[in-house]
N, C-alpha and C positions, 0 to 999 in steps of 0.2 A: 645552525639549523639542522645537520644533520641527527646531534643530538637529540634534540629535542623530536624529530622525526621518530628517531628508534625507540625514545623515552613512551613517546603516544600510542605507537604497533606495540611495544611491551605492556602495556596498560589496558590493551586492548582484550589479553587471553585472561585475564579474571573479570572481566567487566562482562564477556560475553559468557564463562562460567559462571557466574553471579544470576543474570538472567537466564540461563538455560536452569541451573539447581533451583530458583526461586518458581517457576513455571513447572516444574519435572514435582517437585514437592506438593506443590498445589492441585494439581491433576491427580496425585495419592488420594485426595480428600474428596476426589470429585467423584459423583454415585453414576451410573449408567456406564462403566467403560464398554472396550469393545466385548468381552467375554458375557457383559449382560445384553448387549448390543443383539448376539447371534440367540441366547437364551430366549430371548422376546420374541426373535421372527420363529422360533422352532416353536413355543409353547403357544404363541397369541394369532401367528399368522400362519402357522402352519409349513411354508416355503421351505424350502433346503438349504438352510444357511452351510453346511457342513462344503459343498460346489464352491460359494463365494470365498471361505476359506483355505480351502487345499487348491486356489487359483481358477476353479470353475472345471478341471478337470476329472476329476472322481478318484483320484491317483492314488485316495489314503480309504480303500474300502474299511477302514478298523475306524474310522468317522462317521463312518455309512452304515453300519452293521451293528450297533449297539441296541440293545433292548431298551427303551424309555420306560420302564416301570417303573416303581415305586422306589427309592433306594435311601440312601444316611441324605440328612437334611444339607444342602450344600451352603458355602457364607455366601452364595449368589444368589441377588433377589430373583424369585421366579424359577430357583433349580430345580426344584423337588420333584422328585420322581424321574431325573434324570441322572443316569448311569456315571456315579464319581470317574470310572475312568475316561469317563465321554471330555469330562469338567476339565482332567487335568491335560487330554488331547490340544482339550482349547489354550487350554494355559501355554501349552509349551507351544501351540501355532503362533500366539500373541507376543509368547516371549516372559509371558508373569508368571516362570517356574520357578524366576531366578528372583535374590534379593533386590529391594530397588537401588540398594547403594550399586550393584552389582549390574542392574539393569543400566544406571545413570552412567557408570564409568564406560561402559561398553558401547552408549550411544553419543557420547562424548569422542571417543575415540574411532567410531566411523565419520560422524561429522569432520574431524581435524582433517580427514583424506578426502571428504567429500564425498561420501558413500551416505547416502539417504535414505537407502534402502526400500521396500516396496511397499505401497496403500495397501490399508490392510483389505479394503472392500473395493478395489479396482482394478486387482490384477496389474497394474503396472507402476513401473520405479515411479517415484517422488518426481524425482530431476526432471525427467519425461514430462510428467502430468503438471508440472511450473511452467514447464517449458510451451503445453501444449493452451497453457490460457494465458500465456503472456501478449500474445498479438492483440487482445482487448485492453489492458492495462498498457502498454503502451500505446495504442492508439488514442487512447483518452489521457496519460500524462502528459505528453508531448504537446499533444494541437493546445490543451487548457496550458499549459506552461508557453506556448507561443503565442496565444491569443492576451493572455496574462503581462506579459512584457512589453508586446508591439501595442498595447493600447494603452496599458496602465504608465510605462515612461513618461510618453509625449504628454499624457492627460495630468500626470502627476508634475511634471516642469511646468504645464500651462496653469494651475492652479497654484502653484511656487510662487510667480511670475506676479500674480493678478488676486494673490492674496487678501482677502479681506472685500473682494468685488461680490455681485451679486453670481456671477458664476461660480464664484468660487463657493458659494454658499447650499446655494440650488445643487450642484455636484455633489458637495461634501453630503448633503441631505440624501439625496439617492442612493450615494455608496454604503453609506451607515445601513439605510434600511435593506440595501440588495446584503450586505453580511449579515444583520440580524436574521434576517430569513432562511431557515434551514435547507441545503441543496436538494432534500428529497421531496419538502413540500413544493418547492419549484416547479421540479419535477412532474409532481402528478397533477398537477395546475396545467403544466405544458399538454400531458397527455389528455388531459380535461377536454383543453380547448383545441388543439391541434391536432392528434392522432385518432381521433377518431371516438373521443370519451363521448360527447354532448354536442359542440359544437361541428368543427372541420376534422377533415380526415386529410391532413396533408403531408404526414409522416410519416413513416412505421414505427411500429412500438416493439420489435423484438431483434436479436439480433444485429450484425453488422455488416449485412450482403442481403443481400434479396435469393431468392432461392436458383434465379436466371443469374447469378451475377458470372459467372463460366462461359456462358453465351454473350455474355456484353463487349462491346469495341471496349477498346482502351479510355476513351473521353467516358464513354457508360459506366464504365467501374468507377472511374474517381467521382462522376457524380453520384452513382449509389453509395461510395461511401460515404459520403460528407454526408446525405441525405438522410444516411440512420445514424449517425454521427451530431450531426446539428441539436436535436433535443438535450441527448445528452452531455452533451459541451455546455450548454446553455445552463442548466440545471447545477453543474459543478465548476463553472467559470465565475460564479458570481462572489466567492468568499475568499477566492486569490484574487481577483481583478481588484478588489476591494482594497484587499492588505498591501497590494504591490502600489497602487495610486497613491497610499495616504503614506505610504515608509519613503518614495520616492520625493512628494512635495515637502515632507517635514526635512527632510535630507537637503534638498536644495535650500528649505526657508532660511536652514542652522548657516550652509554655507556662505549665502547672500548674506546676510548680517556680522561675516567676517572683514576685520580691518585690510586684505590682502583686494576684498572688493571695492571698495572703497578709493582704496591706492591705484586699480585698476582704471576706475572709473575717471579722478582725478587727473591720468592718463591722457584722456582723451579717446578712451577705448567705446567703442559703442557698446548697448546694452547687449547686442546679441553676440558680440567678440568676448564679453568679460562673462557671459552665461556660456557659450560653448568651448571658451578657449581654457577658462580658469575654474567655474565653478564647476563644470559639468563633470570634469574626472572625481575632484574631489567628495560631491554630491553622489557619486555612482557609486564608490566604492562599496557601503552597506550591502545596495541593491545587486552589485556584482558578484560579491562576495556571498553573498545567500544562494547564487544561483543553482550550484549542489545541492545543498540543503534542499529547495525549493521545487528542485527535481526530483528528487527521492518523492519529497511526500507528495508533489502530483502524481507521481509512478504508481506508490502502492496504498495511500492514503485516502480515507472520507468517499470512496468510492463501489462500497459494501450496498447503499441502501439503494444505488444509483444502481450499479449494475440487474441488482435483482428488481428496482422496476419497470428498467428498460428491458429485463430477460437477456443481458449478458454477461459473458460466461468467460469471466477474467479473476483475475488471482485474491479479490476481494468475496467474491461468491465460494471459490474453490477454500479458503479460511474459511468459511461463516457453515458452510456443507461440513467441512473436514469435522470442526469442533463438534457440530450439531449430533454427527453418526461415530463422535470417538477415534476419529480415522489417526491417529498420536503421529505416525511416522511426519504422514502431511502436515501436521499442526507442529511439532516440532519442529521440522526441517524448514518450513516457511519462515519461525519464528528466528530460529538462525542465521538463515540468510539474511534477512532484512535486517536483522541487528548487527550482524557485518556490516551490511552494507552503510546501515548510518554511524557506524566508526568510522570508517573511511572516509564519508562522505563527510564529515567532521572534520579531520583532518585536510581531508582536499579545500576543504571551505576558507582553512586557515592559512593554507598556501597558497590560495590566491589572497587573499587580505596581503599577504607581502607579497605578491606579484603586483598586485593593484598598487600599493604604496610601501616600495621599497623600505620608508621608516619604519615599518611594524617591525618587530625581532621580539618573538615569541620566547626566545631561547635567551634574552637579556632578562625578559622578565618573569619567565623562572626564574632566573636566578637570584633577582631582586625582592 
């Protein structure tokens, strides 16, 4: 095993260079970066993008001081008439003075240390500003990954069990249409009728505190949280709750129909000793074994249209903002991370399949 461990971490630094050069390549091709990004607010809005750039402080008066008159036509949509050495200012604040191969290696190599270095348009590190919207994204992967499991198991052995009954049917009918139905229309359905669209106002719609929640007992905080909380759990519970229910009952139906049940039964074992004593580890193991996987993508996944229409302000908005304004560092760095993270989490996934069942040997069948 241990092989085969090191085999997977070594397969790991092309797989993640693969995806960072294949994103870093394709952003060449992409029109609006950040240097057209600042060209727009100075020619179209007027503003002082030159502040937002040299970190809001004025520090680089030769950014500040430039004539905008008429000058050589620049390859930047919208330059014209602004001062080539204003352009190449931008360039070297951004970083695009340098080749891209030259720009890729060198962000390649702060990434390996973990240096993300800083938003181009927020004055503060990467790492910070991940850090500073994570308490929404986990808030919301965790309770849909616990509501997901505590409900979908029990529902998924009960529908196992009583296969082919009329509940089993009537259920299987609801979960189908609770997945075909997209989490965001959910959503504004919810806010429709509950938050205060048309019908009741029994919710809030923004945020995850109330603006008293500082002043609130200890019992008042965890009920405001839940309370702005509940919509959108509701909204993004329904396409795990779905997948965990129907992975969970086919897992037990394959076990039951094994001769080891059978032999069980012949036993004299009752039905609920040869379902929790025999089938149920063997039946779990899939669902066990996902559980990684399953976390990750409730963590940072499908969570984009949900945050922005409930107006929070977690790691799926702060992507969807970064790309929208060019913001590269954030969009790269995020992209990194996370695709770390589902390496490992890949691998954790596999470690537990031979924790769960000792017989799995990954490292046999390599070799096989």
């Amino acid at each position: 095993m241990g092989a085969y461990i090191l085999r997977r971490l070594l397969l790991m630094i092309p797989t993640i260079v693969g995806i960072m050069a294949i994103s870093f390549a394709v952003i060449q091709f992409a029109p609006g970066g950040p240097v057209e990004q600042v060209i727009a607010q100075l020619t179209g809005q007027g503003d002082s993008a030159t502040d937002r750039i040299s970190g809001g402080g004025g520090d680089d008066p030769g950014l500040q001081s430039q004539d905008f008159g008429d000058s050589v036509t620049s390859q930047y949509r919208g330059a014209q008439g602004l001062d080539p050495e204003f352009i190449a200012k931008l360039e070297a604040q951004f970083g695009f003075d340098k080749p891209p191969l030259e720009r890729f290696g060198l962000m390649m190599w702060n990434y390996i240390r973990f240096d993300f270095g800083e938003s181009y348009f927020r004055s503060i590190d990467v790492i910070d500003l991940i850090i500073e919207k994570m308490p929404v994204s986990i808030s919301l992967g965790v309770w849909i990954l616990l509501l997901s499991y505590i409900i979908s198991i029990p529902l998924g052995i009960k529908k196992a069990v009583s296969d082919g009954s009329r509940f089993d049917v009537w259920t299987s009918g609801l979960i189908i249409v609770a997945y075909a139905v997209p989490g965001f229309l959910v959503g504004i359905l919810l806010i429709v009728v509950f938050a205060g669209g048309s019908f009741f106002d029994w919710f809030p719609l923004r945020g995850l505190t109330s603006d008293n929640f500082a002043e609130l007992s200890l019992f008042g905080k965890i009920v405001d949280y839940f309370w702005h909380l509940a919509l959108p759990l509701i909204a993004l519970s329904l396409a795990a709750f779905a997948t965990t229910t129907l992975l969970t009952k086919n897992s037990f139906i394959d076990e039951i129909r094994k001769q080891y049940v059978t032999t069980a039964r012949a036993k004299g074992l009752s039905e609920s000793q040869v379902l929790y004593r025999h089938v149920f580890r063997n039946a779990m193991l899939i669902v066990i074994a996902g559980f990684p996987g399953a976390f990750i993508s409730a963590f940072f996944s499908g969570s984009l249209l949900i945050e922005t229409i409930f107006s929070l302000d977690g790691l799926g908005r702060l992507g969807f903002e970064s790309v929208i304004k060019r913001d590269y560092p954030v969009v790269f760095a995020t992209l990194f991370i996370f695709s770390l993270m589902g390496l490992v989490v890949g691998l954790i996934s596999d470690l537990v399949y031979t924790w769960v069942d000792p017989r799995i040997d990954f490292e046999k069948r390599d070799v096989g």
